[in-house]
C-alpha positions in Angstrom: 0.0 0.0 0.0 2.9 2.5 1.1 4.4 1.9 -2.7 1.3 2.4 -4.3 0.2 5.7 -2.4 3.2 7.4 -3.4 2.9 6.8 -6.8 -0.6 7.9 -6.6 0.5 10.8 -4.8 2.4 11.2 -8.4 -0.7 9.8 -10.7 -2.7 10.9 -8.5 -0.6 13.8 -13.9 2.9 20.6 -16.2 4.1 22.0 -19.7 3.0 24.9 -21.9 2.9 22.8 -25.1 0.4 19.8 -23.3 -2.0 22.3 -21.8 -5.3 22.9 -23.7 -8.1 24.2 -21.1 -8.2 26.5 -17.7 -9.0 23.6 -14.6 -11.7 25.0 -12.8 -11.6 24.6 -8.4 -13.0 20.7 -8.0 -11.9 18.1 -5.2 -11.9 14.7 -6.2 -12.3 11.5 -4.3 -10.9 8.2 -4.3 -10.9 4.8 -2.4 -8.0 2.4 -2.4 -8.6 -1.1 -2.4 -6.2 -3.5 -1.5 -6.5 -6.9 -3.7 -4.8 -10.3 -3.3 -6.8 -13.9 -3.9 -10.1 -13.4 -2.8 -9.3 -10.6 -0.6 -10.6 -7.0 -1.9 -11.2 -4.5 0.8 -10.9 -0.9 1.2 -7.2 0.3 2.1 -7.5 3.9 2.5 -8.8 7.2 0.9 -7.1 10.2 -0.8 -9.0 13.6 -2.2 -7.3 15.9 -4.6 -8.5 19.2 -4.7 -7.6 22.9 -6.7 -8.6 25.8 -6.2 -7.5 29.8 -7.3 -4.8 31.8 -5.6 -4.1 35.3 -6.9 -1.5 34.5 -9.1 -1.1 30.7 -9.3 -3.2 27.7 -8.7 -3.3 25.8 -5.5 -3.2 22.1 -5.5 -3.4 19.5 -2.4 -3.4 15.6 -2.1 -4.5 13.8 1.4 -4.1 10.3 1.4 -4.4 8.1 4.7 -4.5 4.3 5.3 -7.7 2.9 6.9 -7.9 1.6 10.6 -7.3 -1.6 10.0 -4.1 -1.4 7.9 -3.1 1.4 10.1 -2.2 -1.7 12.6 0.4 -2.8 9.4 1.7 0.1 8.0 -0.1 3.5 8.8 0.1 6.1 5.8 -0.7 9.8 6.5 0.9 11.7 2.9 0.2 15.3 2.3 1.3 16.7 -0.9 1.2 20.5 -1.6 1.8 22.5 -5.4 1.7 25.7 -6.4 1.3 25.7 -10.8 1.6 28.7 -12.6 -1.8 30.3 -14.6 -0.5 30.5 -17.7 1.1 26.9 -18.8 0.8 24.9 -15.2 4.5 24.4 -14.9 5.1 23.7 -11.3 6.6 26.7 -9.1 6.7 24.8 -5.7 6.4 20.6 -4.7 5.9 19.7 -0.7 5.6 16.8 0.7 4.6 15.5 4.0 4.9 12.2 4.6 4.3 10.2 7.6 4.7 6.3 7.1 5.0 3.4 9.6 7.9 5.3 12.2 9.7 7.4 9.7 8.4 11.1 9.0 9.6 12.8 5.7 9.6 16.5 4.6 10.3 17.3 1.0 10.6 21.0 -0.8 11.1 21.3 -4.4 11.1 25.2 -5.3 11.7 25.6 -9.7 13.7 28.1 -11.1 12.6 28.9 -14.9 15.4 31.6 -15.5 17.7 29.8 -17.6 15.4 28.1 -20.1 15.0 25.5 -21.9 16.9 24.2 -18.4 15.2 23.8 -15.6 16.1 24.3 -12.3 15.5 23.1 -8.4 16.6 23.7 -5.0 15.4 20.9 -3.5 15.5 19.5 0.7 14.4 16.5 2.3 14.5 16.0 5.8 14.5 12.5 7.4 12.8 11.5 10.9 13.0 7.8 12.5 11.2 7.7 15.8 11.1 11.1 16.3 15.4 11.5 15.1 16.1 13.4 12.5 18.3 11.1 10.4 18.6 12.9 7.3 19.0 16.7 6.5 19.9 17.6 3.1 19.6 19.7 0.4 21.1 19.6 -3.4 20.1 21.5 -7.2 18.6 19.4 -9.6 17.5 20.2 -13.3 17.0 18.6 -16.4 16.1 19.8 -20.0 12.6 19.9 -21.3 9.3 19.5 -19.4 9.3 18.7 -15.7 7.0 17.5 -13.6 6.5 16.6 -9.7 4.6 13.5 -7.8 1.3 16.3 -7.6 1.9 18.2 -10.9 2.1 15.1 -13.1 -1.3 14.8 -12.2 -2.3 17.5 -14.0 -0.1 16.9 -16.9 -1.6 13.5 -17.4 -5.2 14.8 -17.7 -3.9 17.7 -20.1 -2.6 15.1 -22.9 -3.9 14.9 -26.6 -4.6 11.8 -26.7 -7.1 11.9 -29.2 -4.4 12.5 -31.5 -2.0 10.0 -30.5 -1.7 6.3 -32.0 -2.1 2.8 -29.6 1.2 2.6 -28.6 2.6 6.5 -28.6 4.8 7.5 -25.7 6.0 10.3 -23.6 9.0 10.7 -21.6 9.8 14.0 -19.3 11.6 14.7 -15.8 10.2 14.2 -12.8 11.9 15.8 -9.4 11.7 14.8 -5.8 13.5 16.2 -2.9 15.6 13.6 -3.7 16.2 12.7 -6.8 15.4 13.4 -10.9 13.6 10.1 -12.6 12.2 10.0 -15.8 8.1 9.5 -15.8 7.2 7.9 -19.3 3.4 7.6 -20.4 2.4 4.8 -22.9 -0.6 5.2 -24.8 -2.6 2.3 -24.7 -5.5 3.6 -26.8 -9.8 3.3 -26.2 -11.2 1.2 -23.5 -14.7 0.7 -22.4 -14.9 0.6 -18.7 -17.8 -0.1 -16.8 -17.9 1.8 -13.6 -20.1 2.1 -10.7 -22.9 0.2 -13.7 -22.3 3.1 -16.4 -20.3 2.4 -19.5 -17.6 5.0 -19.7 -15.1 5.7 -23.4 -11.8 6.2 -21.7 -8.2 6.8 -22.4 -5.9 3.9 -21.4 -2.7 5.1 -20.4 0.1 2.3 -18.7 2.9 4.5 -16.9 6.5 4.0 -15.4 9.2 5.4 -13.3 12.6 5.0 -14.0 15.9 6.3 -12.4 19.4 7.0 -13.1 20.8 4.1 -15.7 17.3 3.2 -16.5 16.3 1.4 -12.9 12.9 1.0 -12.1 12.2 3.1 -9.2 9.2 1.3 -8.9 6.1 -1.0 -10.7 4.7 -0.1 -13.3 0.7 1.3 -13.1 -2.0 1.6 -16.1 -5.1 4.3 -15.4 -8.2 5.0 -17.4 -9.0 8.9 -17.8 -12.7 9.4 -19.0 -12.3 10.6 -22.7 -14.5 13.6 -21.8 -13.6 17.7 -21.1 -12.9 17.0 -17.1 -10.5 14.3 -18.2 -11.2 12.2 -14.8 -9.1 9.6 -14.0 -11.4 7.0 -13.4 -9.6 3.7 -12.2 -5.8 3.3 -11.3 -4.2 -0.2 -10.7 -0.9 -0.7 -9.3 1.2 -4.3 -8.0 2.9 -4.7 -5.0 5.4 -7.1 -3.9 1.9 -9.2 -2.7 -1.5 -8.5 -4.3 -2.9 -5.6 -6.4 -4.5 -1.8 -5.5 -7.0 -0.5 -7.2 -7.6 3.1 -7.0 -11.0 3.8 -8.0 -13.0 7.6 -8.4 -15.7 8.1 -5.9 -16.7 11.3 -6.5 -16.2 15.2 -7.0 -17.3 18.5 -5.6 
């Protein structure tokens, strides 16, 4: 569950040339459900949500683990953004995370002054049992189109896949407090996906996460977007080293 959180604290998909409409405030809601054999039960929540600041929009992503697989591995993440107005290329990346006994602070703050090259100052701090174990901070930056674990979010929705072939694929940068990876998006093409007893036409995207040499950094997760204006992810499925999640859409307000 803790594997599959994070990356849906990255699904869950900014550059000029991808973005076609204005996002309007929403929050949208999620369950995660934990599958293995003829186990399927609910895991957890998250809720995304955007909303208007003066000169940027505001994005924020709760997720937390439910009571009973708080008594495994208890997950409380909060992911903050700030994405500029006029393309949604990210300006600021936070995370809080608070998994099992460790507790993990992460700013990512973007520097756009040299272009085409990106830039990040970037610190994570580290705490096991209450002990700070790690304090650092470092520069990152990469050429092209970058993206964080929130913004990505975003950038996913924004696509054009309605103009893309079965099998196209995108590659950009992805920064963490840590470390640059490489996010790539396979097209998968039109699926029919029956949800909640409606018959939805959506986009089938399969996604992975590689680090330096090539290195998964972790499994590899397929989504379905509804091929509509809001462009709402739908459905998310991820492995872990036992059993399956399914992050499924429970709602928006």
């Amino acid at each position: 569950m803790r594997r599959f959180i994070l990356a849906f604290s990255g699904f869950v998909f900014f550059a000029a040339s991808a973005v076609s409409a204005t996002f309007q405030p929403e929050s949208l809601h999620y369950k995660v459900m934990y599958k293995w054999g003829l186990i399927n039960k609910k895991a957890g929540t998250a809720t995304l949500t955007l909303r208007h600041a003066p000169q940027h929009y505001v994005a924020q992503l709760t997720a937390a683990s439910e009571p009973w697989a708080d008594r495994i591995y208890q997950v409380r993440d909060t992911l903050n953004g700030h994405m500029a107005y006029a393309d949604m290329t990210p300006l600021f990346y936070e995370k809080i995370a608070n998994e099992g006994n460790e507790h993990k602070h992460d700013i990512v703050r973007y520097d756009y002054s040299a272009k085409p090259s990106v830039k990040a100052d970037c610190t994570r701090k580290v705490y096991k049992k209450g002990i700070l174990r790690i304090d650092d901070s470092r520069q990152l930056d990469a050429e092209g189109e970058v993206v964080d674990m929130l913004t990505s979010f975003y950038f996913m929705r924004n696509l054009p896949y309605q103009d893309w072939e079965q099998g196209h694929v995108k590659e950009l940068n992805i920064f963490s407090g840590k470390q640059k990876e490489k996010l790539t998006i396979k097209y998968e093409g039109i699926d029919k996906l029956d949800f909640e007893g409606v018959c939805y036409k959506t986009f089938h995207i399969k996604f992975m996460f590689t680090s330096k040499g090539g290195r998964k950094s972790s499994d590899d997760m397929e989504a379905w977007i509804s091929a509509d204006k809001r462009r709402i992810p739908l459905r998310l499925e991820g492995k872990l080293p036992v059993g399956k999640v399914h992050c499924i859409f429970t709602g928006a307000d």
